[in-house]
C-alpha positions in Angstrom: 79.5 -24.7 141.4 82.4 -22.7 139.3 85.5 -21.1 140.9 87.3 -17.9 139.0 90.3 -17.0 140.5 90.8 -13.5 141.1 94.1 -13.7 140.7 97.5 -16.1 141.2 97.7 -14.6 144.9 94.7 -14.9 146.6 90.5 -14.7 145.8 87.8 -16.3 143.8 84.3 -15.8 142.3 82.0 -18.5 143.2 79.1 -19.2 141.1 76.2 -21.4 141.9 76.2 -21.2 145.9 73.1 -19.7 146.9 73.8 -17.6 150.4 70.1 -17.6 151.2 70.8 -21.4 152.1 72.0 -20.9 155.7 72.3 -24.4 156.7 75.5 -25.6 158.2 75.8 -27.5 155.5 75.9 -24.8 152.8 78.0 -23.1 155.4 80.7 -25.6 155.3 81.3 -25.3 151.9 81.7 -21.5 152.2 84.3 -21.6 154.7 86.2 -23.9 153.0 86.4 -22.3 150.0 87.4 -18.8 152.5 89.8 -20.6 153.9 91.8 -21.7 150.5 91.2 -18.8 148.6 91.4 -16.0 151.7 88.3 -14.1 150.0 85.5 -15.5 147.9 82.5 -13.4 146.2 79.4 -13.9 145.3 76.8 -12.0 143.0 73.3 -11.8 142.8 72.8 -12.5 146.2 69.6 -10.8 147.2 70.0 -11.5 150.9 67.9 -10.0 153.8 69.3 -8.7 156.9 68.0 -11.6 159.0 69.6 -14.1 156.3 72.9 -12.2 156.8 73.0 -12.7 160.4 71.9 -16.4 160.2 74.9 -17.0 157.8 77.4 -14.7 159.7 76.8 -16.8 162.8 77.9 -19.9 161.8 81.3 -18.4 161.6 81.2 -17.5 165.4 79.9 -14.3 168.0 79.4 -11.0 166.3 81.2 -8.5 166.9 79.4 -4.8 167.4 82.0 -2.2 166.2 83.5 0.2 168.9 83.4 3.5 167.9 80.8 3.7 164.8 77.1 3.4 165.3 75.2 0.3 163.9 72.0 -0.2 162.0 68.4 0.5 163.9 66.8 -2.5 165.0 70.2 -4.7 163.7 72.8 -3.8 166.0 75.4 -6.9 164.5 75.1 -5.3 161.1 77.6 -1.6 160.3 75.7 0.6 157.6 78.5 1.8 155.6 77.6 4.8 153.2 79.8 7.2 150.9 77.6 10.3 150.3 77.1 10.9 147.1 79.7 13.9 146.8 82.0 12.4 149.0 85.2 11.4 147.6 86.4 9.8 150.3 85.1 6.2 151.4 85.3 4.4 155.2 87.8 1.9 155.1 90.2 3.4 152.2 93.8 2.5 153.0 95.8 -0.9 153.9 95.2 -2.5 157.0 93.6 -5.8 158.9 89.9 -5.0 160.6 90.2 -3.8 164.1 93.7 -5.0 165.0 93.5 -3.5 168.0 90.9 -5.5 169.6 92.4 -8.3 172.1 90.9 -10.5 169.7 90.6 -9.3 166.4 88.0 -9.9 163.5 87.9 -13.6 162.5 85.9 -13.1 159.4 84.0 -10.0 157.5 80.9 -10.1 155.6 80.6 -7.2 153.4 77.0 -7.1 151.5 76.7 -4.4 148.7 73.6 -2.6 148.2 73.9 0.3 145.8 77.1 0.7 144.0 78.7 3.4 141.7 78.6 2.6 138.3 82.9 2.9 138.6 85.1 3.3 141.2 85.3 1.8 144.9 86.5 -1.5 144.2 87.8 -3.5 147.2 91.8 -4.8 147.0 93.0 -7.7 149.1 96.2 -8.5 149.9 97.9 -12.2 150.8 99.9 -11.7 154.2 100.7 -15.5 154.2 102.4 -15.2 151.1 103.7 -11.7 152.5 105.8 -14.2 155.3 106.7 -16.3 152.8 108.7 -14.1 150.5 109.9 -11.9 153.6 113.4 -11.6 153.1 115.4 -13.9 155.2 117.4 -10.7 157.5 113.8 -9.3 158.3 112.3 -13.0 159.1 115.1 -13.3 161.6 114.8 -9.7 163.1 110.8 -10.2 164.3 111.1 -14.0 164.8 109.4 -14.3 168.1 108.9 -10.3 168.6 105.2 -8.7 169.1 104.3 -5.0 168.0 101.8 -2.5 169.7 98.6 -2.1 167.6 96.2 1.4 168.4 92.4 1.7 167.5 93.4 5.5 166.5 90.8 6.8 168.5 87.0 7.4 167.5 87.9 10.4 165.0 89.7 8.1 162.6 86.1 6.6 162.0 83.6 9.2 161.5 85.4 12.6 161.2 85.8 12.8 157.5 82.7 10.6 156.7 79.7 12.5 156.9 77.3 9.2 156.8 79.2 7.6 159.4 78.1 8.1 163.1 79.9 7.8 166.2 78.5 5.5 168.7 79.3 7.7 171.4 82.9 6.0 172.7 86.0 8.1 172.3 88.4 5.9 174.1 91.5 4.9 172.2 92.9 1.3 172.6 95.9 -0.3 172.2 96.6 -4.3 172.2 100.2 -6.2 171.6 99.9 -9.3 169.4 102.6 -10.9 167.0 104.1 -9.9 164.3 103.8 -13.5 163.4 101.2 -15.1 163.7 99.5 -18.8 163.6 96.6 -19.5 161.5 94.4 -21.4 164.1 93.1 -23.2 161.4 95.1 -24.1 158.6 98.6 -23.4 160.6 99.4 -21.4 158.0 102.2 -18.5 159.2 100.8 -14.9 159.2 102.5 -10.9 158.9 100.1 -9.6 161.0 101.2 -6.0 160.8 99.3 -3.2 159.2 100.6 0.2 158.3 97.5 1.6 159.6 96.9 0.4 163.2 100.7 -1.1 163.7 102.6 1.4 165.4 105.6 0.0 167.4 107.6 -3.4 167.6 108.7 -4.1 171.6 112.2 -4.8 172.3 113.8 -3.1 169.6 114.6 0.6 169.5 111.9 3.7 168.1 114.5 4.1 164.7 115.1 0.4 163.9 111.3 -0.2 164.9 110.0 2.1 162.5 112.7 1.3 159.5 111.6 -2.2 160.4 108.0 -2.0 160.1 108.4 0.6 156.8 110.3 -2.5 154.8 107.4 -4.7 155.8 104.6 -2.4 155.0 106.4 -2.0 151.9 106.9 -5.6 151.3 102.9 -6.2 152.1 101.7 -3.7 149.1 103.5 -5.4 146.2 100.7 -5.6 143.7 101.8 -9.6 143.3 100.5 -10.6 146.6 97.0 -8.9 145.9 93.6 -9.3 144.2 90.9 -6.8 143.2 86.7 -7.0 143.4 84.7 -4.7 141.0 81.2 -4.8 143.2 77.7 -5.0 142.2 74.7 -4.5 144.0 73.5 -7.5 145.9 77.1 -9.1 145.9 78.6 -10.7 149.0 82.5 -10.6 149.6 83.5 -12.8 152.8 87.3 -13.1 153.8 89.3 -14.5 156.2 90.7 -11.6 158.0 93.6 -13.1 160.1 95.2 -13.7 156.4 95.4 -10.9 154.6 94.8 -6.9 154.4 92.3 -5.5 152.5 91.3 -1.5 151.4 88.8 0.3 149.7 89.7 2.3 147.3 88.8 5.9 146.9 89.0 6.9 143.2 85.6 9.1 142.8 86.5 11.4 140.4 84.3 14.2 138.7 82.3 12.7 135.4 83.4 8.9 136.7 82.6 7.9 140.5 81.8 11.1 141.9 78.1 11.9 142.4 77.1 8.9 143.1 76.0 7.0 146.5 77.6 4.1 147.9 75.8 1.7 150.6 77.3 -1.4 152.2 76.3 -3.8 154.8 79.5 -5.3 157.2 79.4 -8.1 159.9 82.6 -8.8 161.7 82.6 -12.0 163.3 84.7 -12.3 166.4 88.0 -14.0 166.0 91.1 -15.4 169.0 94.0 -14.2 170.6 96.5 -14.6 168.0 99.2 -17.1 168.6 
């Protein structure tokens, strides 16, 4: 097995782990490297639906997204597609996977299977390293406080993608969780705000709520903190999603990206009550 770091934040490139192996065994091995490296990719990974499940379960119960339609026949497994003239992708902007949820995502599975030649690449950001380096005033203003986080509603998932279906809910959803937060299994301390589903801190006034959260969302998107994955077909990114954000990027440009279609397969694995 060889490790590349993806960068001095946070990721790494694992060669030599073969992810048709779903034993618990090979499974092991994969979530400890997640777990010390936040996201780890794999190439050449010409995995089957079925094989995809078997390895997502080890992690824990699947989740089935609430607003956006799943796959025929595979109703654990999110079809993500960019048309081809699209220049827009689902999942563009910061933010941690369904925050909303009473329990959000423990772990993501994202499976590439056809990829633009440029453009799309997937950033991660380190949110345990974001509390670390949290300035000391800010740290002491949110110590022990809890924010409001909103699903959006089910427009904010399908209304500007034209591949993406709606699953027939259009409830919105709102859940309260800390702005801190435990790792349950590393005990690592977690920002577990996002400038995309995050929209209040309780106890504290609307203005120094919102100046509040602004200087951490800030404070999340420095560049140190984050890593980058250029995809290719048949590669497998898996990250811990309690520890860091994450975004897809949308740079399709005429005679680069644009033209061209992109397909993905996701499986959010069910995580706890953060703590």
């Amino acid at each position: 097995m060889q490790i590349n770091l993806l960068s001095g934040a946070l990721g790494a490139e694992i060669t030599g782990i073969n992810l048709k192996n779903t034993s618990k065994e090979n499974w092991q091995e994969i979530n400890s490297l997640m777990l010390e490296h936040k996201v780890v990719f794999f190439r050449n990974q010409d995995i089957t639906s079925d094989e995809h499940i078997e390895l997502a379960k080890h992690f824990g119960p699947l989740e089935k997204h609430i607003y956006v339609k799943a796959r025929e026949n595979y109703p654990e497994i999110l079809r993500i597609i960019k048309a081809s003239d699209e220049k827009h992708q689902w999942g563009e902007g910061w933010h941690t996977d369904v925050s909303y949820n009473p329990k959000p995502t423990k772990v993501i599975i994202l499976r590439s299977h056809k990829i633009p030649p440029v453009g799309g690449d997937t950033m991660f950001s380190n949110m345990e390293v974001a509390y670390e380096t949290l300035d000391d005033k800010i740290k002491d203003k949110i110590k022990d406080k809890k924010a409001i986080h909103s699903s959006l509603g089910a427009a904010a998932f399908t209304e500007n993608y034209k591949k993406m279906e709606g699953n027939g809910n259009l409830k919105e959803y709102s859940n309260i969780h800390p702005i801190v937060r435990v790792h349950p299994e590393t005990g690592n301390k977690i920002l577990f705000v996002n400038s995309m589903y995050t929209k209040r801190i309780l106890d504290m006034d609307e203005k120094e709520s919102n100046e509040t959260l602004k200087k951490i969302f800030k404070h999340q998107e420095r560049l140190d903190f984050t890593c980058r994955i250029k995809w290719t077909e048949n590669a497998v990114a898996i990250w811990d999603n309690r520890s860091l954000l994450h975004q897809g990027l949308s740079d399709f440009f005429p005679g680069r990206g644009l033209g061209y279609e992109r397909v993905m397969d996701r499986i959010a694995i069910e995580g706890d009550h953060p703590k």
